[in-house]
matplotlib code that plots the C-alpha trace (Angstrom):
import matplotlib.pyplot as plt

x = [-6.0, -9.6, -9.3, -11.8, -11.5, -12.9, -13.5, -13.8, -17.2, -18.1, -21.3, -21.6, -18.9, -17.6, -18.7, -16.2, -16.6, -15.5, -17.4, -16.5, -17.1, -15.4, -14.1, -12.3, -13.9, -10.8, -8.8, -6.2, -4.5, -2.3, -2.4, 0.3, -1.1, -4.4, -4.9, -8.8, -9.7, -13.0, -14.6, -11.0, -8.3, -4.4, -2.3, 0.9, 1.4, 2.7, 3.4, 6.0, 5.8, 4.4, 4.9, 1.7, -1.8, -5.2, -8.2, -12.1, -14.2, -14.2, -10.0, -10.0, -6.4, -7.2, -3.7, -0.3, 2.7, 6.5, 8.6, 11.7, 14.6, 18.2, 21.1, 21.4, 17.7, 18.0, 18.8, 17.5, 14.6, 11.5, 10.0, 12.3, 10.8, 7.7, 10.0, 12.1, 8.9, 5.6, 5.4, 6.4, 5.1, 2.9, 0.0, -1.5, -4.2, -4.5, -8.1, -9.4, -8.3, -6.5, -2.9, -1.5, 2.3, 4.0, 7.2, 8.5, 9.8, 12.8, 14.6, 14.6, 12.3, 9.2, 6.9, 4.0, 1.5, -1.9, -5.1, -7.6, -10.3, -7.4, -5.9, -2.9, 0.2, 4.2, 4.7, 8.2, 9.8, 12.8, 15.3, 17.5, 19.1, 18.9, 17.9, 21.3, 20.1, 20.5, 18.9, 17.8, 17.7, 16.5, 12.7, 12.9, 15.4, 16.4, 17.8, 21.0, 21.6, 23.5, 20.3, 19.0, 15.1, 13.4, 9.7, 7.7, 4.3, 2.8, 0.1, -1.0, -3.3, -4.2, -0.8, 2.1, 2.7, 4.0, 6.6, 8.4, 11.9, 14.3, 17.2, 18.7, 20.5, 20.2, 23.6, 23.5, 20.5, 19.0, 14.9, 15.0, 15.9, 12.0, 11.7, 12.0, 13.7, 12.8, 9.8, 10.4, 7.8, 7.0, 4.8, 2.7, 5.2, 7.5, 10.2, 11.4, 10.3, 11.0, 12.8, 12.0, 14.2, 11.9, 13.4, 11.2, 11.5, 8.3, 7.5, 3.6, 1.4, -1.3, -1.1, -4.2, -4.3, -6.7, -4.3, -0.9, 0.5, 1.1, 0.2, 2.8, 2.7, 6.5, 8.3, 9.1, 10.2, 6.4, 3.8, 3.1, 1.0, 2.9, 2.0, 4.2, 3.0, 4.8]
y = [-3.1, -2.7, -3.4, -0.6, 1.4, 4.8, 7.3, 10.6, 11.7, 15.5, 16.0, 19.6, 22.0, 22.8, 19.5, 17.0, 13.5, 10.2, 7.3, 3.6, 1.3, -2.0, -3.8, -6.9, -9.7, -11.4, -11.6, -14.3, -11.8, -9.0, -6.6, -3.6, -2.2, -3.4, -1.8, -2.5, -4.3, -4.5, -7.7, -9.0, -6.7, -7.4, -6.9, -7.1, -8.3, -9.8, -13.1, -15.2, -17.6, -15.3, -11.2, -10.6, -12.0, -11.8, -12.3, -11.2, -9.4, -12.3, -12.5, -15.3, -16.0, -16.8, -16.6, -15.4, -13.9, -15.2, -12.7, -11.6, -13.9, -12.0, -12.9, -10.0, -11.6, -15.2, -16.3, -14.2, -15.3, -15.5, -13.5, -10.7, -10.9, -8.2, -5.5, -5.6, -5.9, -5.6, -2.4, 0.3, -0.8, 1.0, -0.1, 1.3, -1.0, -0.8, 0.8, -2.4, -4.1, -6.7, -5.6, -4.6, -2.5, -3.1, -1.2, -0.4, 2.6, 0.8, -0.7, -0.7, -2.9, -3.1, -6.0, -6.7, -8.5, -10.0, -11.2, -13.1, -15.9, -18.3, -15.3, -13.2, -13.9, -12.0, -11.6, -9.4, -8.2, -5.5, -5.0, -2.3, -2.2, -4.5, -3.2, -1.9, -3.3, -5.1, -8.1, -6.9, -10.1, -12.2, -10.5, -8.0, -5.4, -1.9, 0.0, 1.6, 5.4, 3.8, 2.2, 4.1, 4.6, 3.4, 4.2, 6.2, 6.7, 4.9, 5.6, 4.4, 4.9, 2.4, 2.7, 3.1, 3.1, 6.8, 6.4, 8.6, 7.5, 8.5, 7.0, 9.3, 7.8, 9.3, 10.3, 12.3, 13.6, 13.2, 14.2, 15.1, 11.1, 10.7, 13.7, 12.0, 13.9, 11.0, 10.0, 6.6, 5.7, 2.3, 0.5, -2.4, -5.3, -3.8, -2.3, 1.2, 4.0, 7.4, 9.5, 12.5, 14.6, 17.1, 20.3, 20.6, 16.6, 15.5, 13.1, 11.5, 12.5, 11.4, 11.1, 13.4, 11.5, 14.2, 16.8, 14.6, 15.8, 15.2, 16.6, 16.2, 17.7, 19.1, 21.3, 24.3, 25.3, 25.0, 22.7, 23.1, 21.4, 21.1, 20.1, 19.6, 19.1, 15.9]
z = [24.2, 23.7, 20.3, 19.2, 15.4, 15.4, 12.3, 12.2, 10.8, 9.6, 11.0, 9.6, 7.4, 10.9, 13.2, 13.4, 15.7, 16.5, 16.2, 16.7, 13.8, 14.6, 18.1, 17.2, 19.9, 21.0, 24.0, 23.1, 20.4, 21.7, 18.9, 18.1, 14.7, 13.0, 9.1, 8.3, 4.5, 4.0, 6.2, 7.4, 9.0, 8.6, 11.9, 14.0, 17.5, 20.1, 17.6, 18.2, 15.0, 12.5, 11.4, 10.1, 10.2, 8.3, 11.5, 10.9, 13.2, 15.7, 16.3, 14.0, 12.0, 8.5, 7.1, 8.2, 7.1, 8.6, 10.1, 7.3, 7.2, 7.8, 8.8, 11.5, 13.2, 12.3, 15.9, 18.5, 20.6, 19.0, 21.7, 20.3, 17.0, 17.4, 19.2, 16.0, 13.2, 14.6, 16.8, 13.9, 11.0, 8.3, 6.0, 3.1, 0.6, -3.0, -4.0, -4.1, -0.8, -3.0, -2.5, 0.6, 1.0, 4.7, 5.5, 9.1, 10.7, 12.6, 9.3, 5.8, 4.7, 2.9, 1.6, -0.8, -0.3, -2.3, -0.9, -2.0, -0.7, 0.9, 2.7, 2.2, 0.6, 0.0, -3.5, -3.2, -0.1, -0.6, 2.4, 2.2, 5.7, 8.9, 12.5, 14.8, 17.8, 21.6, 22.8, 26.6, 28.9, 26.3, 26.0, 24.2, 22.0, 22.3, 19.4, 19.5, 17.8, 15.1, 13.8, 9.9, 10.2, 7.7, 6.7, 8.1, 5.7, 3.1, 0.7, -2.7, -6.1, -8.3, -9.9, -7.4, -3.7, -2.1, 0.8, 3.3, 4.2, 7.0, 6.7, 9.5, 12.8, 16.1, 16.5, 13.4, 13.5, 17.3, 17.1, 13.9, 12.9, 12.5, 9.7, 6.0, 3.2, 1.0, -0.9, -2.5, -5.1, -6.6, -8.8, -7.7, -8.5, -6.1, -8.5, -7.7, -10.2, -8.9, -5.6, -4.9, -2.2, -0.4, 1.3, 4.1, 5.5, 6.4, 9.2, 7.8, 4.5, 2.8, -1.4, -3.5, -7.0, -8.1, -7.6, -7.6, -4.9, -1.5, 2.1, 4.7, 8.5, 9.8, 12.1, 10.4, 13.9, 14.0, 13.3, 9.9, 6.9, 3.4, 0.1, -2.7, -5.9, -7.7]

ax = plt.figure().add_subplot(projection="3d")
ax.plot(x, y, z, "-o")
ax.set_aspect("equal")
plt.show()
């Protein structure tokens, strides 16, 4: 709630800290996830008439993005609408800030975006599953074990966008529902060019285009750090 960023800085080959690089001044926005751009950040929160919006260091709104349209959400409260899209989504940015990818952790759904000087806009939006869920006295959701994860990384290059999907229920899987078998990769238009099914599921990673390959952490019973070359 303090709306503070922090980055970690290597002060030395063996010195690591944290220093804090941005605070968004605003107390009228309750934020859930903030993804930084450049001079502009894009974020969720506790929104009631829009999914996603573009603010600048001083908790302005310059543009916004509606919350997805399916039949499964179309008339729930509105106050329901973050529980079920804002709190578990993930960001990555094209090299040059222009493009953005959004998917979310609780469903299967993923959206692209573009920026530029009017704001941000949805240029393809691919859902793949819709959120198993309960509305809880009107305010908010609850999700039952039925209900397929969806996405839990993204990454990107210039060329295509890297992502780690579940697709695991609770039921079936219990804790290890958050662990993605699945890397899903796409090109920039948002059409789906290759899947790759891992052996050791992963549950976050980060994408090396020097080396093309990927970095994943896991359970393995133990904590463990895994790359696979693609």
């Amino acid at each position: 709630m303090q709306k503070k960023m922090n980055e970690i800085v290597f002060s030395s080959d063996s010195t690591i800290s944290i220093q804090e690089i941005y605070k968004i001044d605003t107390e009228a926005l309750v934020l859930f996830r903030v993804n930084p751009l450049d001079t502009t950040f894009i974020v969720t929160g506790m929104f009631e008439d829009y999914w996603l919006a573009e603010i600048n260091i001083n908790g302005e709104i310059i543009s916004t993005i509606d919350y997805p349209i399916r039949e499964e959400t179309k008339n729930i409260p509105q106050i329901v609408q973050p529980t079920l899209y804002s709190s578990s989504v993930r960001f990555t940015n094209s090299p040059d800030n222009k493009r953005i990818v959004v998917a979310t952790a609780n469903q299967g759904l993923i959206s692209f975006l573009s920026r530029s000087g009017s704001g941000i806009k949805e240029y393809k939006q691919l859902k793949y599953h819709a959120p198993i869920f309960t509305v809880i006295e009107g305010a908010s959701a609850t999700y039952s074990r039925e209900n397929i994860e969806g996405f839990f990384a993204v990454d990107c290059d210039d060329n295509y966008i890297y992502s780690l999907y579940s697709g695991r229920t609770y039921n079936k899987h219990q804790t290890s529902a958050l662990f993605c078998e699945h890397l899903l990769v796409y090109d920039w238009e948002g059409n789906p060019v290759k899947r790759y099914i891992m052996d050791i599921p992963l549950r976050t990673f980060c994408y090396n285009k020097e080396m093309n390959c990927i970095y994943g952490l896991t359970e393995n019973p133990e904590g463990v750090l895994v790359e696979y070359k693609l």
